[in-house]
N, C-alpha and C positions, 0 to 999 in steps of 0.2 A: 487493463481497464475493465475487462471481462469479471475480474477477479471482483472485484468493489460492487458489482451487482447492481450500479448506481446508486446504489446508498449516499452517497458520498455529497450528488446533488440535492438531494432533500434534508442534510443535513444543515447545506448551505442554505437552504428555501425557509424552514421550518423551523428553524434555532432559535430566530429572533421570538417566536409566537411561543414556543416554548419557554425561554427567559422569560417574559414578558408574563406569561399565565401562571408557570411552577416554584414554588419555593426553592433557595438554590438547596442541591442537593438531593432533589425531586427530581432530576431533570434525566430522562431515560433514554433520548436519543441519541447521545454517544452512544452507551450499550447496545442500542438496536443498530448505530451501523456497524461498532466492532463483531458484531455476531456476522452482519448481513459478509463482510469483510473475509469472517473465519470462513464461513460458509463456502464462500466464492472461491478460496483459498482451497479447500477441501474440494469442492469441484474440478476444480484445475488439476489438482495432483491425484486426482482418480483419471480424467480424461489424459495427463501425460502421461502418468505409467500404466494406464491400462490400457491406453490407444500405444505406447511404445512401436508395434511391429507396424503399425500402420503408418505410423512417422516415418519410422525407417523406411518402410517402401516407397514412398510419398518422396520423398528427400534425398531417400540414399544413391542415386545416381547422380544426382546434382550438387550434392553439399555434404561430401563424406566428412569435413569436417565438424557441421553440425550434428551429425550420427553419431560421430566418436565422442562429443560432448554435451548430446543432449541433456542431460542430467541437469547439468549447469544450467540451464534453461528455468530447473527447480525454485531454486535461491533465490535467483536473478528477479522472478517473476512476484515470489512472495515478499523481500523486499520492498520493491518498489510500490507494491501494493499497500504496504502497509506505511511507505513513505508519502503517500497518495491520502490514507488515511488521517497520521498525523499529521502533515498541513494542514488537512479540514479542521482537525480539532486545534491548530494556531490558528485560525485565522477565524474562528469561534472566539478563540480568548484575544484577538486582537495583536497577535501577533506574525504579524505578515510576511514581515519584510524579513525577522530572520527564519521562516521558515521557509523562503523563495532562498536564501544566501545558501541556506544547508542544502536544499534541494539541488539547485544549480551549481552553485561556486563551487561546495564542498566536494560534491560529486564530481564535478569536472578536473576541479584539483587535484582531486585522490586519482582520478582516473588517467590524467599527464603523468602524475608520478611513475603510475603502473606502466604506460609506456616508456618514458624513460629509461626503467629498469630494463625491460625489456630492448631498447634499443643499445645499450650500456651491455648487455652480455650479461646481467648480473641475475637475470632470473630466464626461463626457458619459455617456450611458447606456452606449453603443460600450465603452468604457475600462473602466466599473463593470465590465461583463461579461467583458471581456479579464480583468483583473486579480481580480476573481473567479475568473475559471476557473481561473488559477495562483497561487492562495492560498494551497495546502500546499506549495508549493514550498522558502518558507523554513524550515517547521516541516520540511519534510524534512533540510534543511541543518543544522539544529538538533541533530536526533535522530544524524544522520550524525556530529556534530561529539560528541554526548554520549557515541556508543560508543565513538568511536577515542578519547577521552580520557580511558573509563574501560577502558583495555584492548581494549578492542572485543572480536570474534566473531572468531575464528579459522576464513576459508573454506575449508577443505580441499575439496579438489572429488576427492581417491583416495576410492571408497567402501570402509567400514572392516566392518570385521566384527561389529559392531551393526547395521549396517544390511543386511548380508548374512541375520543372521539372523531380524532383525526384519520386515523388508519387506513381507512378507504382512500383518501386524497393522498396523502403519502404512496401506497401502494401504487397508486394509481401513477401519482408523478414518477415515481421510481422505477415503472414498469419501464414507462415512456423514455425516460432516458439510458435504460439499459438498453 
């Protein structure tokens, strides 16, 4: 959640006044949360591998397993982040309900199978965890494939003059929900 830098709320606040004010194709506030998105993304994996030893200490008496695979923490986080992002942008286009099925169902379904496996003898705890950790991967491919084929988001990356005027209020709502 940390990751989305609250972008993610203003885009839900803000979208309507934007549709409503920008020519389609004008419209900049995708770009500005998938940046706020990378942004947050790039924060994250500077404070996990460069705080690393301090994890480990933090942790490593209590949760050797999560020391031995902290890494996995990587994926797992970026992910879901960005599975966090694209529902905002279905539910932008008005696509709700399958980007709640991909979110939840998909995930959960992928994620019974991986136990399965694992309880079946057919993969190792090693693999459970790997393949856990990059479990949104496909629901991301999913969501990716549901926008571009319902029109998708138009990234403008010119900032337009909604968000020239807007900026302060935004920043502001964004702080507050971060």
């Amino acid at each position: 959640s940390l990751s989305t830098m609250g972008s993610l709320n203003a885009l839900y606040k803000f979208n309507p006044f934007y549709k409503d004010y920008l020519p389609k194709g004008k419209n900049d506030l995708p770009f500005l949360t998938l940046v706020a998105n990378l942004i947050g993304c790039g924060l994250f994996l500077i404070a996990a591998l460069g705080f690393e030893p301090f994890w480990e200490r933090k942790f490593g008496h209590g949760s050797p397993l999560f020391i031995a695979h902290f890494r996995l923490v990587i994926p797992f986080t970026i992910a879901y982040t960005f599975i966090m992002l694209l529902e905002a942008y279905c539910w932008v286009i008005k696509k709700t309900i399958i980007s709640n099925l991909v979110k939840e169902l998909f995930y959960r379904l992928t994620t019974t199978v991986f136990i399965l496996l694992y309880i079946l003898h057919w993969i190792s705890l090693e693999t459970f965890f790997v393949l856990f950790s990059y479990s949104y991967i496909p629901a991301v491919l999913v969501l990716v494939y549901v926008i571009y084929k319902n029109g998708g988001l138009t990234i403008c990356s010119k900032i337009s003059r909604a968000t020239k005027r807007l900026h302060k209020k935004i920043l502001i709502f964004t702080t507050y929900h971060y």
